[in-house]
Each structure stands twice: as C-alpha cells, then as structure tokens.
C-alpha positions in Angstrom: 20.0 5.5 22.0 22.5 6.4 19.2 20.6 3.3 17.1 17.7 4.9 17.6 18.3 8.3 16.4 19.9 6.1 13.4 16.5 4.9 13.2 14.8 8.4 13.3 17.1 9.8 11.2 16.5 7.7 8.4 12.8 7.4 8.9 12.8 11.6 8.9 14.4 10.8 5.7 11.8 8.9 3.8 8.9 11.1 5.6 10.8 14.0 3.6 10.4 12.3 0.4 7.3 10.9 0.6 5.6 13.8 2.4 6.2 15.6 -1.8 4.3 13.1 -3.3 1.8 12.6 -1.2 1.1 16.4 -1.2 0.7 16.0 -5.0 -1.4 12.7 -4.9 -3.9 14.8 -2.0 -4.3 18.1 -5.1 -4.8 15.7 -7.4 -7.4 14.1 -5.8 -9.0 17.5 -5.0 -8.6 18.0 -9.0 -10.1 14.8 -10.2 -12.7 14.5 -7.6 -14.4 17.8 -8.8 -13.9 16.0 -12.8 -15.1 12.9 -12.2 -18.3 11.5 -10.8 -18.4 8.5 -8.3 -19.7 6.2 -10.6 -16.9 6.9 -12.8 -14.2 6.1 -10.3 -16.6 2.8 -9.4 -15.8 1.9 -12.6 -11.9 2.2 -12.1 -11.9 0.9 -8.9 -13.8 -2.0 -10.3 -11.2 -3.3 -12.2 -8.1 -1.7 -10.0 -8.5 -4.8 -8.0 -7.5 -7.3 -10.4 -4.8 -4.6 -11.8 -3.4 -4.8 -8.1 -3.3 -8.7 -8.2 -1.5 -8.3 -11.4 1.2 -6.2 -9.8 1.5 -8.8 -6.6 2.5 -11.5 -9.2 4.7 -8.9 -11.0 7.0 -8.1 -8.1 6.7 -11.2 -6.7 8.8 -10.3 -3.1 12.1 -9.3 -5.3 12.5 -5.5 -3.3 12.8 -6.7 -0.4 15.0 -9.8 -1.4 17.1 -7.6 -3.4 17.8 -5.0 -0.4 18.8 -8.2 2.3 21.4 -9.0 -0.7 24.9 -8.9 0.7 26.5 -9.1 -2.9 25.1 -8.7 -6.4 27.5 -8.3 -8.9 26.5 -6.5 -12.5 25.6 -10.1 -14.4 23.1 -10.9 -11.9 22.0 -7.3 -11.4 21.4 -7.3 -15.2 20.0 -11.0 -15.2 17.4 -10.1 -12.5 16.4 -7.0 -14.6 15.7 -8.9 -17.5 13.8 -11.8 -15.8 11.4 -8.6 -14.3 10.9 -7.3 -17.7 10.0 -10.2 -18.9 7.4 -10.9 -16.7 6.1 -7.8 -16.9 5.5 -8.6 -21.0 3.9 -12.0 -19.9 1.5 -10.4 -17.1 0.6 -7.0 -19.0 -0.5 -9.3 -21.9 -2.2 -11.9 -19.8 -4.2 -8.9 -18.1 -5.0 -7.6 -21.5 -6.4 -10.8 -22.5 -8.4 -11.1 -19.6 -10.6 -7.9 -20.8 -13.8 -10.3 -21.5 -13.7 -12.2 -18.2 -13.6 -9.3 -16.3 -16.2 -7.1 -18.0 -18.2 -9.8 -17.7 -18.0 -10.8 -14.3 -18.4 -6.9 -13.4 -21.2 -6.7 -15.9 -19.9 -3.6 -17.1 -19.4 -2.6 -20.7 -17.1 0.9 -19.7 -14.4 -1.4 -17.8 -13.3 -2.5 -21.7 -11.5 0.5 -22.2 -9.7 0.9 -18.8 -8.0 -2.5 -19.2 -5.6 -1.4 -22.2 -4.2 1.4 -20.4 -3.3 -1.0 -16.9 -1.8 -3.3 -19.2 0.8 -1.0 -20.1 0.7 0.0 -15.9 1.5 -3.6 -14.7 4.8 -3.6 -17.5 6.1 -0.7 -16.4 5.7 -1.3 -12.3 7.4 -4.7 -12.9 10.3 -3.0 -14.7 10.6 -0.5 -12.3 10.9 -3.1 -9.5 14.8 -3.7 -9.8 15.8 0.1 -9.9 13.6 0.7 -7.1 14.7 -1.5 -5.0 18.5 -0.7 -5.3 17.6 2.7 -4.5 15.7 1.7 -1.5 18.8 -0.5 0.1 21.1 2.7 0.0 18.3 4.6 1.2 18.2 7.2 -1.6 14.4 8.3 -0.2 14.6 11.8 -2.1 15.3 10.3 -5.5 12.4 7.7 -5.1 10.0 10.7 -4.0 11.3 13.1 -7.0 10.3 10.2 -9.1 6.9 10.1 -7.5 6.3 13.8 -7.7 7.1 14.0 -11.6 4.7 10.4 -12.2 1.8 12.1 -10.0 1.7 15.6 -11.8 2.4 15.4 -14.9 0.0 12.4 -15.1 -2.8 14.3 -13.3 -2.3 17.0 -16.2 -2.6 14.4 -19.0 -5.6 13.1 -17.8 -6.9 16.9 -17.2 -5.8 17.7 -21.1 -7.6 14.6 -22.1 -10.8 14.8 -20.3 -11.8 17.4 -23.0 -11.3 15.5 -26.4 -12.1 11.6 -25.3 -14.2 10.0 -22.8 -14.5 10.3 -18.7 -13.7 6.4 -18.5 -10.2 6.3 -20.6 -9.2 10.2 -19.5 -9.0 8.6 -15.9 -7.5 6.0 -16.7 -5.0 7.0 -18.7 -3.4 8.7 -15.4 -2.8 5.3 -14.6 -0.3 4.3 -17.6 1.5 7.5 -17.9 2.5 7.5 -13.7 4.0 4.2 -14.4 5.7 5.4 -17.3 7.1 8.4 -15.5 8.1 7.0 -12.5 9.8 4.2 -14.3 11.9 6.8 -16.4 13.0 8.2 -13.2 14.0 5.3 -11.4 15.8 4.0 -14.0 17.8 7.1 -14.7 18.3 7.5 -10.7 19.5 3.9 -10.3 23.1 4.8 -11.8 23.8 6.4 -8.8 23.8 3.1 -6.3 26.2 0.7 -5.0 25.1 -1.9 -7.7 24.9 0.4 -10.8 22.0 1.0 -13.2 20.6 -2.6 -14.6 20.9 -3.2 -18.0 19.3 -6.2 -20.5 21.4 -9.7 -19.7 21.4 -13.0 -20.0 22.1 -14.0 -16.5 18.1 -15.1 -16.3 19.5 -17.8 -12.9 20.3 -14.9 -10.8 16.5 -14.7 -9.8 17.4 -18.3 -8.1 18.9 -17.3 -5.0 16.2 -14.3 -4.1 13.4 -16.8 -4.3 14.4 -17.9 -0.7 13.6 -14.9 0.5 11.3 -13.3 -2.1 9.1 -16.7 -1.4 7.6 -16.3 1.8 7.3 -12.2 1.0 5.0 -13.0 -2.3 3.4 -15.5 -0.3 2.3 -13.0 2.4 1.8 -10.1 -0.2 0.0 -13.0 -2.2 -2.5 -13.9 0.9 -2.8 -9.9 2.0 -3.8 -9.1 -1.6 -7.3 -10.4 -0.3 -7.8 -9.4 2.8 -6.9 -6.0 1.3 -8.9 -6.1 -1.9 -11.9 -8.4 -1.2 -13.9 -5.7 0.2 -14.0 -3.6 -3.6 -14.2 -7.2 -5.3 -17.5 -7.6 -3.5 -18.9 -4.1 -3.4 -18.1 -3.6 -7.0 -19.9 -6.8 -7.9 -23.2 -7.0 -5.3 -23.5 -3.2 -4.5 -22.5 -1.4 -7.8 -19.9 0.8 -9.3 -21.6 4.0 -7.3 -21.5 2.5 -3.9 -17.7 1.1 -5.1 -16.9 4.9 -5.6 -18.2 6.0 -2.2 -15.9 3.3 -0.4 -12.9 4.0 -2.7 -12.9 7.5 -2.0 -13.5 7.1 1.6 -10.9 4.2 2.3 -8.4 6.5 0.0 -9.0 9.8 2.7 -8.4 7.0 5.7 -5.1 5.7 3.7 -4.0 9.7 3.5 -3.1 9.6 7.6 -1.2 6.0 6.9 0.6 7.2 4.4 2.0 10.3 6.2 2.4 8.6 9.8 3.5 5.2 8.4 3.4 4.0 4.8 6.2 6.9 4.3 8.3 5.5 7.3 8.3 1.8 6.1 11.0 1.8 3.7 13.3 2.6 6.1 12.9 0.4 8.7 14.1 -2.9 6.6 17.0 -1.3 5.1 18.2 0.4 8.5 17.6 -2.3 10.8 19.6 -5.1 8.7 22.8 -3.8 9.9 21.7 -4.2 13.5 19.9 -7.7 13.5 22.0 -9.7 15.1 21.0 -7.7 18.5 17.2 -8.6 18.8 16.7 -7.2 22.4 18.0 -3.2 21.0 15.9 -4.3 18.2 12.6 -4.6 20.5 14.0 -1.5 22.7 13.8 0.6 19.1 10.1 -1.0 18.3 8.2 -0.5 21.5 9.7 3.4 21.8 8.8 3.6 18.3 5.6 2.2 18.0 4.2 4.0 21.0 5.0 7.5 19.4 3.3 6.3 16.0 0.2 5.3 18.6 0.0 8.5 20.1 -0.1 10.3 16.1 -2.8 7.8 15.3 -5.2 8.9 18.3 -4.7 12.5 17.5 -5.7 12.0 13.7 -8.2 9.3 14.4 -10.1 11.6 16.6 -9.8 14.8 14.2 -10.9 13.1 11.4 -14.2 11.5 13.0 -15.1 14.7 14.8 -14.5 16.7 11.3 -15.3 14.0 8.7 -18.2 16.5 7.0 -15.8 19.0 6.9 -12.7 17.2 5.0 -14.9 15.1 2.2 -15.9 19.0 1.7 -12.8 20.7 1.5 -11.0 17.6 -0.6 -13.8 16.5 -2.8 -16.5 19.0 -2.8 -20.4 19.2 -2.4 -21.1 15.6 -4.7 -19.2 13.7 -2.5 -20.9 14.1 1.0 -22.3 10.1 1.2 -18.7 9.6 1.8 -18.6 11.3 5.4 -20.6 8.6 7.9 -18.5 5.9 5.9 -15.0 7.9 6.6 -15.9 8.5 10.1 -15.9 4.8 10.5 -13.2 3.7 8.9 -11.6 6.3 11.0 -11.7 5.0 13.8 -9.2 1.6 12.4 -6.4 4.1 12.0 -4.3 4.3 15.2 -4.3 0.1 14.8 -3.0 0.6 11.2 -0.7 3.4 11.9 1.3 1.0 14.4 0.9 -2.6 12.9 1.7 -1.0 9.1 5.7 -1.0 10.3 5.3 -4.6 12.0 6.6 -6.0 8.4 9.8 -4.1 8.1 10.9 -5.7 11.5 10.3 -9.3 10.8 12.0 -8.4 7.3 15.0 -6.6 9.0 15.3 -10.0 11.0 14.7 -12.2 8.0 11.3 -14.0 10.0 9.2 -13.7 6.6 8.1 -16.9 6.9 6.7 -15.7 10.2 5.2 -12.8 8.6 3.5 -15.0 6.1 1.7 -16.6 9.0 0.7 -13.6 10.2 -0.3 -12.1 6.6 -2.3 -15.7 6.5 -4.3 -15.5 10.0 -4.6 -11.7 8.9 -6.2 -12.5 5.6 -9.0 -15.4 7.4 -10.8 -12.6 10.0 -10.5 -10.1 7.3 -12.4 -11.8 4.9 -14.6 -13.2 7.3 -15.7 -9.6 8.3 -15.8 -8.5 4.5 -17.9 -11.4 3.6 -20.5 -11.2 6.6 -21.0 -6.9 5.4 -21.5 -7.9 2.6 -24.1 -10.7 3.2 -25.6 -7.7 5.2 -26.0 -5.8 2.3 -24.8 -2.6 3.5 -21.7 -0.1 3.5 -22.2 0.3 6.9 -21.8 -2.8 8.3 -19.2 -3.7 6.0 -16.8 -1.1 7.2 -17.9 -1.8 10.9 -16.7 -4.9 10.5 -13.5 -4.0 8.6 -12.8 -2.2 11.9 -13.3 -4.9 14.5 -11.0 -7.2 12.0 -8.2 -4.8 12.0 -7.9 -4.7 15.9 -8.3 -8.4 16.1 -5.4 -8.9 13.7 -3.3 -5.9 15.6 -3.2 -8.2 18.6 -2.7 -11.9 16.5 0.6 -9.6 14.9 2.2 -8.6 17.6 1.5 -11.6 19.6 3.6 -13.6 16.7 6.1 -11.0 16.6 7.1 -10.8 20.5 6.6 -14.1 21.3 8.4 -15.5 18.1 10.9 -13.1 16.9 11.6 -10.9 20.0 11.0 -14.1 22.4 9.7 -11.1 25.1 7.0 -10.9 26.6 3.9 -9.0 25.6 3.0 -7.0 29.1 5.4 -3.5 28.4 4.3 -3.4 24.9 0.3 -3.8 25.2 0.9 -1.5 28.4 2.7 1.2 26.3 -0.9 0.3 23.7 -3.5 1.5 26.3 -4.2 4.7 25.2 -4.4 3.9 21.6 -6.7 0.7 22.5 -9.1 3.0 24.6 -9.7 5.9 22.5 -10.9 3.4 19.9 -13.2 2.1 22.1 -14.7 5.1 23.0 -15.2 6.1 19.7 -16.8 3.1 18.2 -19.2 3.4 21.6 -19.7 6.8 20.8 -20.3 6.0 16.6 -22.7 3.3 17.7 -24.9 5.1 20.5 -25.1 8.4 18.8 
C-alpha cells in the first residue's frame, strides 16, 4: 500500500504540472482555431508528419535510457549532450533539404514555407532531449511544465502578432519554432538543478555507447509506432486533401485532450518511480491492475461525455467553422477508455527494463493499425477510416497486455481483464449505439 501511494504521489505530481500546460495548449487552440481555417491547418498537418519522424530519429530512445542510468558522471553527461546537438544540426538540415520531395509528394506549393520554420523545431527538440531527461529521472515535473507553459504562450502570441504582417501558412507555423526555442531555454536553464548538473559542449562523443542498449529497442518501438500513429494523416493528407486532413487533425487533437489529462500527464512518472521497486514484479502487478482499473473507470466517464456532447465541445473550443468535426470526434471517442489505460503500459515494461518486449508489442501494434488505416482509406472516407482506427486500438489493447502479463508479470490474465469489464462494455455499447442510430 505505502508503494502505491509512492506511486500516486508522484503521478499527482506530474498531473500538477502538466495539467498548466495543457490548459494553455486547450486556449490556444480556442485562439488559433477561430484564426485559422481547416485547410490551413491541413497544410501544417500535412507536413507535421514527416517533422514527427524527424524528431523520432532525433531522440532516438536517449530519455528513457538516460533516466535507467545508475551513474553518469559530467564527461559523459557533457559527451551525450554534444552527440544530441549534433544530430539535431544533421537532421534539421536533412529535413530542410527535403523541402522539394515533400511539396511534391503533397502536391502543395504552401508546405514550402512551413518546412524552414520545423527545421529549426527538430534542432531545438533534439537539444532539449538531454536536459529533459535528467529532469525527468529526479522527477522535477513542475520545472518541466513551467517550461511548457512559457513555450505554449508566448509562442501562441507570436504567431497572433504575426498573423497580421505575413501570411496564414508561415504565422502558424512559426508557433512551431519559437515553442521549441522556449521550452529548450527553459530546460536548459532548469537542468542545473539535478543530480547530474546542467550539460555543457564535450568531447566525450563514446558516452552515447552504453545507452544504445537500452535506447535501441526504445527507438525501435518509437521507430515502428511512428506509423501506426502517423499513417492515418500521411494518407488523408495525400488521397483526401489538406481540408479533410484538417477535420481529422482537429478532431484526433480534442480526443488526445482527455489522454493527455488522464494519462499522457501521468506517464513520466511511472518509469522513473517504479525503477527503484523492480526487483519485486508481483507489488509491481499489484500497483498496475489497482491502477489501471481507476484510469478505466475516468475513461468511461469522458468517453461517454464527449460522444453524448461532441456538437457542443467542437462549438465551445473551435467555433461555428468547425462543426464537420463533431460525427468524426464522436467516433474517435469511443477508442479513449482503451487509450487511457494501455497509454501507461510502456512505463511498466520500461520500469522493468522489458523494452525489447515493448518493441514486440509496438511491432504487432503498428501491423493492425495500419491495416485498419489502409482499408479506410481504400474506402475513401473519414468515416470508416476512424471506425476502423477504433476496432484496431481494442485489438492491440488485448495483444499489450497479453505480452505484458504473460511475459513480464508471468500472471495470469483472468483478475486483470475481470477488473476491464466495464470499460470493454460501455465501448460496445456505444459503437452499437453510433452504428444503429
């Protein structure tokens, strides 16, 4: 009981933190949204998927790697830093010269001048990677969300300043360069105040050698979840059209919104709390199955408040213009208490150093999910496409846990699926319901 209110305590922890910034990323959007057209943010989200892939190659699996370290003294700190700056030169230029290619897969002139400002984006995320990551081991969630705060607002007020002397496209996407740019200022300033010190520019390049154990299998799953994740705006973008791209950005981004809160703000802590308690697996799947059935219960209760009231939120958080995005929210709704739970699976077979198992997962994960978003989109609509995004996510809820109990917690399934019933039949109910009615 004590480890889990350990738990809880330092999950309550991160929630504080990034609760702040997500309340400034959900008024931005509200800002922006009333600026900006759909076919505008098509655009951005157009390229934003090979500006993600960008950033997978930039981090590369080092956080987490980083926060399993048991020693790390400052040459290899400072080596590690510049090896992450470095590659952040080598990919921000690489993306840069990739501006052709990609306007011309897209077909679209505009995405030209969005590419110059996520150049500068993808160097400053991979040298905020290090800083970031000692901060997460010590658990310094507060630092990390004042970070985000400052990155969110005062890049929302550039790009409102600048939406009145230069175009739509490069106003937008401008927010994108100065968050990183903030944010990394913060970090790095923050990171003096960590076990490890703040990094500095050495010459210690080996000390990247022994995180790649670790850091290998992590990239590798982030590497193979990258298109599971991303495949669906990849296609839209290119058979459906920058408008129809919007739609499904915005509505996807108000499904992430209940994630973020119940889960995506909770992650960070799991890995770096857990560590100290690996060594007793059976406490460890005691603290998961409590855990994750209390995440399962918040899912149903948002999952059913946002399909009932999906007209009324796209109105209150994007206005009148955005109202196509409502039938396609309510959907996508209906994937969230699955997401809500499996979305902390990763930090436990982190915390027990199973990434190799995770890559598995992230690789079985990646085949029905592109398999759904490649038959939508043979179907040629939005519809289907997130219909099938839904049935996908439950099928890989069951193939994660399955791996995780039988492989990592060597238990069996029975108590946890049993603890799952409610979750798993309210999201029959509504799919029944979205499909009859």
């Amino acid at each position: 009981m004590i480890i889990n209110k350990g738990l809880y305590s330092a999950v309550a922890r991160s929630m504080a933190g990034r609760y702040s910034v997500y309340l400034c990323n959900l008024v931005s959007l509200m800002i922006l949204a009333r600026m900006f057209s759909p076919n505008v943010y098509g655009v951005i989200a157009s390229v934003f998927v090979v500006y993600i892939f960008f950033k997978l190659f930039s981090e590369a699996g080092l956080g987490p790697a980083v926060i399993n370290l048991d020693s790390f003294d400052s040459k290899e700190r400072d080596g590690v830093f510049s090896v992450t700056l470095l590659l952040g030169i080598a990919l921000g230029s690489a993306f840069l010269a990739m501006s052709d290619v990609i306007v011309a897969f897209y077909n679209e002139d505009a995405i030209g001048k969005v590419i110059p400002y996520l150049s500068i984006a993808i160097f400053l995320f991979s040298a905020s990677i290090l800083p970031n990551a000692l901060l997460l081991r010590q658990q310094s969630h507060f630092r990390i969300a004042n970070a985000g705060v400052a990155a969110e607002v005062l890049s929302t007020i550039t790009t409102v300043i600048l939406f009145s002397y230069t175009s739509e496209i490069s106003a937008l996407a401008s927010k994108y360069a100065v968050s990183s740019l903030v944010n990394f200022v913060c970090l790095y300033y923050f990171s003096a105040q960590n076990e490890f010190g703040r990094p500095r520019i050495g010459s210690k390049l080996s000390a990247i050698k022994p995180l790649f154990g670790f850091s290998l299998y992590q990239f590798s799953f982030n590497f193979i979840n990258f298109f599971s994740r991303n495949l669906d705006s990849l296609l839209i973008g290119k058979y459906l059209g920058p408008f129809y791209l919007g739609i499904y950005d915005k509505s996807y981004q108000l499904m992430r919104y209940p994630l973020m809160l119940l889960t995506f703000s909770m992650a960070p802590a799991i890995q770096p709390y857990l560590r100290k308690h690996k060594a007793d697996i059976a406490k460890v799947e005691s603290i998961h199955r409590d855990f994750t059935f209390k995440l399962s219960l918040l899912g149903i209760l948002v999952s059913v408040g946002i399909f009932i009231f999906s007209d009324l939120i796209v109105t209150i958080l994007l206005g009148d213009d955005w109202q196509s995005v409502s039938p396609i929210l309510a959907i996508l709704a209906i994937s969230i208490p699955a997401q809500v739970v499996s979305s902390t699976s990763g930090g436990f077979f982190q915390a027990l150093n199973r990434v190799k198992l995770l890559f598995v997962s992230g690789l079985l994960s990646s085949f029905t999910m592109i398999s759904a978003i490649v038959y939508g989109v043979y179907l040629e609509s939005l519809n289907a496409i997130c219909e099938m995004l839904v049935i996908a996510i439950y099928i890989n809820f069951f193939q994660v846990y399955i791996i995780l109990y039988i492989c990592v917690f060597k238990q069996s399934l029975g108590k946890f699926f049993f603890k799952m019933l409610p979750m798993l039949v309210s999201s029959v109910v509504m799919f029944y319901i979205y499909k009859v009615f």
